[in-house]
C-alpha positions in Angstrom: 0.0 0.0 0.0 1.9 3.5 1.3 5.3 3.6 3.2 6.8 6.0 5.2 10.5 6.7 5.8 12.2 8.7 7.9 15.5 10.1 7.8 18.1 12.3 9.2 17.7 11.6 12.6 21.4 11.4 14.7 23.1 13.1 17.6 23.6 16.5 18.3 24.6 18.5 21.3 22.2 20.7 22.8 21.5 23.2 21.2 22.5 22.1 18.2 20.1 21.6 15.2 18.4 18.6 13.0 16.2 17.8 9.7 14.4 15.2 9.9 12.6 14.2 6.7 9.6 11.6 5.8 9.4 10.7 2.3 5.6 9.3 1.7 5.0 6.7 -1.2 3.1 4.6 -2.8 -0.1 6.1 -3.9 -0.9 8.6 -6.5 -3.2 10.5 -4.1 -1.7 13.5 -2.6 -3.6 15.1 -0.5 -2.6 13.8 2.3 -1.9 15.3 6.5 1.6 14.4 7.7 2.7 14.8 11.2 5.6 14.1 13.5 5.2 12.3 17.1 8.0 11.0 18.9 8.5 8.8 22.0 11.4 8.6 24.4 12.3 5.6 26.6 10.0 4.6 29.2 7.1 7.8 27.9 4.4 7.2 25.7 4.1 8.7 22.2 3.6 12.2 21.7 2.5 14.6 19.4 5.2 17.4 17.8 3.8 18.7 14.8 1.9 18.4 12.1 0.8 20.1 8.7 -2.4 20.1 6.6 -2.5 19.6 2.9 -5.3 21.9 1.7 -3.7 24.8 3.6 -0.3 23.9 4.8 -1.9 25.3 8.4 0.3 23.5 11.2 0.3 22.8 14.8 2.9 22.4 17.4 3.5 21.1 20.3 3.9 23.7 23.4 7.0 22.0 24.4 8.3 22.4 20.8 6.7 25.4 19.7 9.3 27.9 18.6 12.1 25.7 18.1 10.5 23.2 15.7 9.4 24.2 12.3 7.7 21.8 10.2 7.1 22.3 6.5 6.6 20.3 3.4 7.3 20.8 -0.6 4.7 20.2 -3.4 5.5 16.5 -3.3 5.1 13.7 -0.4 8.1 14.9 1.7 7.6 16.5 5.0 10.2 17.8 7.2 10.5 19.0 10.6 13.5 21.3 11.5 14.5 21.2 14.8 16.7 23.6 16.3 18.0 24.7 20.1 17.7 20.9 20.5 17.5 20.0 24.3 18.5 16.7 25.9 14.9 16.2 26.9 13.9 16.3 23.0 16.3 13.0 22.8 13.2 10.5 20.9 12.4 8.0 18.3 10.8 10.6 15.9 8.2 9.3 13.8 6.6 10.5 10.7 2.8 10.0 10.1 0.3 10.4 7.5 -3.3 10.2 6.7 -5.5 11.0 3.0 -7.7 13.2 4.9 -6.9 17.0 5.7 -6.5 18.1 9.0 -3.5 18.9 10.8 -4.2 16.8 13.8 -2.8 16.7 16.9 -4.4 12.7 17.4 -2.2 9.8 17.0 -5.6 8.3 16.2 -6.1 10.6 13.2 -3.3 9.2 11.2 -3.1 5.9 9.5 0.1 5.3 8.1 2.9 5.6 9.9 7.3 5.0 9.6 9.2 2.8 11.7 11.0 6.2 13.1 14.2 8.2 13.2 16.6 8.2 16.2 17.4 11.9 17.4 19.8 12.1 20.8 20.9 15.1 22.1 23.5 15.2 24.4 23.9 17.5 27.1 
């Protein structure tokens, strides 16, 4: 059906700064909502940020919300720029997508989903 892959995930000292990318594929449709989520060890999955289709409108998490930037082209490629990294943004990033138009803050909105990116930031 569609995949999902994620890339440039890596360490980086705090402060420091990452683009992560998603690359969304196998269907001709593209109107499609793509988000990012992550989850660290031992937390459950959280929201970051995510982007509409129709309107490229996005949301943000509070804890991320002007240091994260997320964005996509006219193709199926979303990307989340991350910058003043801190320690406690170290997380398996994941990239997520669904045909519908939101954004959407819900892990339940989406229905596609990558096998995630690996961010640390080091103190």
């Amino acid at each position: 059906q569609v995949a999902l892959e994620e890339s440039g995930g890596g360490s980086v000292q705090a402060g420091g700064s990452l683009r992560v990318s998603c690359v969304f594929s196998g269907s001709t449709i593209s109107r499609y909502t793509m988000g990012w989520f992550r989850q660290a060890p031992g937390k459950e999955r959280e929201f970051v940020a995510a982007i509409s289709w129709r309107s490229a409108s996005t949301y943000y998490a509070d804890s991320v919300k002007g240091r994260f930037t997320i964005s996509r082209d006219n193709a199926k490629t979303v990307y989340l720029q991350m910058n003043s990294l801190k320690p406690e943004d170290t997380a398996v990033y994941y990239c997520a997508a669904n045909e519908n138009f939101g954004p959407s803050s819900n892990e339940l909105f989406y229905k596609y989903w990558g096998q995630g990116t690996q961010v640390t930031v080091s103190s």
